[in-house]
C-alpha positions in Angstrom: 0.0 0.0 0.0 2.6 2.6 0.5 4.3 1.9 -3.1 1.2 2.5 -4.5 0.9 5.7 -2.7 4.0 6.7 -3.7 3.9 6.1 -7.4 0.2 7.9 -7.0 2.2 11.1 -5.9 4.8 10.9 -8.4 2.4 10.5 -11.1 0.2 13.5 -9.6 3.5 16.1 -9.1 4.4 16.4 -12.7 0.8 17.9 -13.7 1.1 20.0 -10.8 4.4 21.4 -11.3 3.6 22.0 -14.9 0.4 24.2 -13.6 2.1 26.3 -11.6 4.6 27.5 -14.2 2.3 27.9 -16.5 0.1 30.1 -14.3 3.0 32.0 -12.6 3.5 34.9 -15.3 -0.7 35.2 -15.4 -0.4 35.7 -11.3 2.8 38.2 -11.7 0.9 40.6 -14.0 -2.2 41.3 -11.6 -0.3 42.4 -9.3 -1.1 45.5 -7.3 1.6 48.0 -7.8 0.6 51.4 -6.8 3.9 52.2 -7.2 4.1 52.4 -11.0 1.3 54.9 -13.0 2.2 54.8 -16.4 1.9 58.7 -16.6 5.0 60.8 -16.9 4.0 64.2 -16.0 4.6 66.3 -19.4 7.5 68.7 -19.7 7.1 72.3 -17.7 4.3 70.4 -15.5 3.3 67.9 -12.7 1.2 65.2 -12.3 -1.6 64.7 -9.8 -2.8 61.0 -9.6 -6.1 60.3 -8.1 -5.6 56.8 -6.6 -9.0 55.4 -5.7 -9.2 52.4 -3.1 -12.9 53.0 -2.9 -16.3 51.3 -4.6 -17.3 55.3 -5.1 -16.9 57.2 -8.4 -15.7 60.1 -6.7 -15.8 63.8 -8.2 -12.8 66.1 -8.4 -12.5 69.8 -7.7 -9.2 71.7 -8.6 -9.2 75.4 -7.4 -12.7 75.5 -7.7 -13.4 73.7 -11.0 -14.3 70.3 -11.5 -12.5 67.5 -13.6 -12.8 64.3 -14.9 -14.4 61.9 -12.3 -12.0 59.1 -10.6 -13.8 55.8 -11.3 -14.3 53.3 -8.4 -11.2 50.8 -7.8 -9.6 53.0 -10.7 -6.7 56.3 -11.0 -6.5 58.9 -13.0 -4.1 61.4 -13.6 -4.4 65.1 -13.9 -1.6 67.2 -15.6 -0.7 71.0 -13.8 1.6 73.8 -13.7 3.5 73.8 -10.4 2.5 75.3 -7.5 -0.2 74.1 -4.5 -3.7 73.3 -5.5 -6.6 73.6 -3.4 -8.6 69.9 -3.9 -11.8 68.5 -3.4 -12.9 65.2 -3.7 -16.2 64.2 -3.0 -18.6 61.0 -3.0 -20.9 61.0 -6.2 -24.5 60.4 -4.4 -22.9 59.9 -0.9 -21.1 61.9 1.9 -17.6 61.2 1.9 -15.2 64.1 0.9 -12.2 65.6 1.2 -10.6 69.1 1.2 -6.7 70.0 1.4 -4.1 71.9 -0.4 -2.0 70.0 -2.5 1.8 70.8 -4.0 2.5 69.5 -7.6 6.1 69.2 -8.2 8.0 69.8 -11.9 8.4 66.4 -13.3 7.2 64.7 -10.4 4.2 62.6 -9.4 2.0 63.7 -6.9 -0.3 60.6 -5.6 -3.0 61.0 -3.4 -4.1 57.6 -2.7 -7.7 57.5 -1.3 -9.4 55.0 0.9 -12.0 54.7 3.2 -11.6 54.7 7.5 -11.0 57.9 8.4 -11.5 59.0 12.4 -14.6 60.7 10.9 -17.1 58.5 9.1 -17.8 61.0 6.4 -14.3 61.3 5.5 -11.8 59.7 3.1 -8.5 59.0 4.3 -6.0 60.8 1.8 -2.3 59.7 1.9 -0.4 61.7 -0.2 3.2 61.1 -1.5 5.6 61.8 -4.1 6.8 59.6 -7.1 
């Protein structure tokens, strides 16, 4: 009985080793890098990259006006002069915002990543960081 376990597992590993090197390269591109937005700020300007952890489409307000929405689960990126912007973002149909100033850096990458679990219920949590 254990030979014919054996020679079960040795027939079984093969497949199974086969699977996973197959799958490995599907699994390595889905991953999660927020570290990469394929967006090089144009020359002269800065980049501001709405990065939305939330199921909200979520309207944005620079200096008053508003831009393209930032889809749920989604980024977008919105090219500026530098200097500091004031931003709003805010829940389509719902309560959650944010307000703050914002500096956009020549040539850089200004991310504000945006999730939900703030101290205040009605707020989004806004990490911001340069890239």
């Amino acid at each position: 009985m254990n030979t014919a376990f054996r020679f079960e597992w040795r027939r079984a590993f093969l497949p199974i080793v086969l699977a996973a090197l197959v799958c490995t390269p599907f699994l390595s591109a889905c991953d999660d890098d927020d570290d990469d937005f394929d967006h090089p700020p144009p020359p002269g300007q800065g980049s501001m990259i709405i990065d939305n952890h939330t199921d909200d489409d979520i309207s944005v307000f620079i200096n008053g006006l508003e831009v393209e929405e930032t889809k749920d689960d989604k980024w977008r990126a919105y090219d500026l002069e530098p200097g500091v912007y004031r931003v709003v973002l805010e829940q389509q149909g719902g309560d959650h915002s944010f307000r703050g100033d914002i500096d956009i850096l020549e040539g850089r990458q200004t991310i504000l990543e945006v999730r939900f679990g703030g101290p205040e219920f009605t707020r989004y949590d806004v990490f911001v960081r340069f890239d």
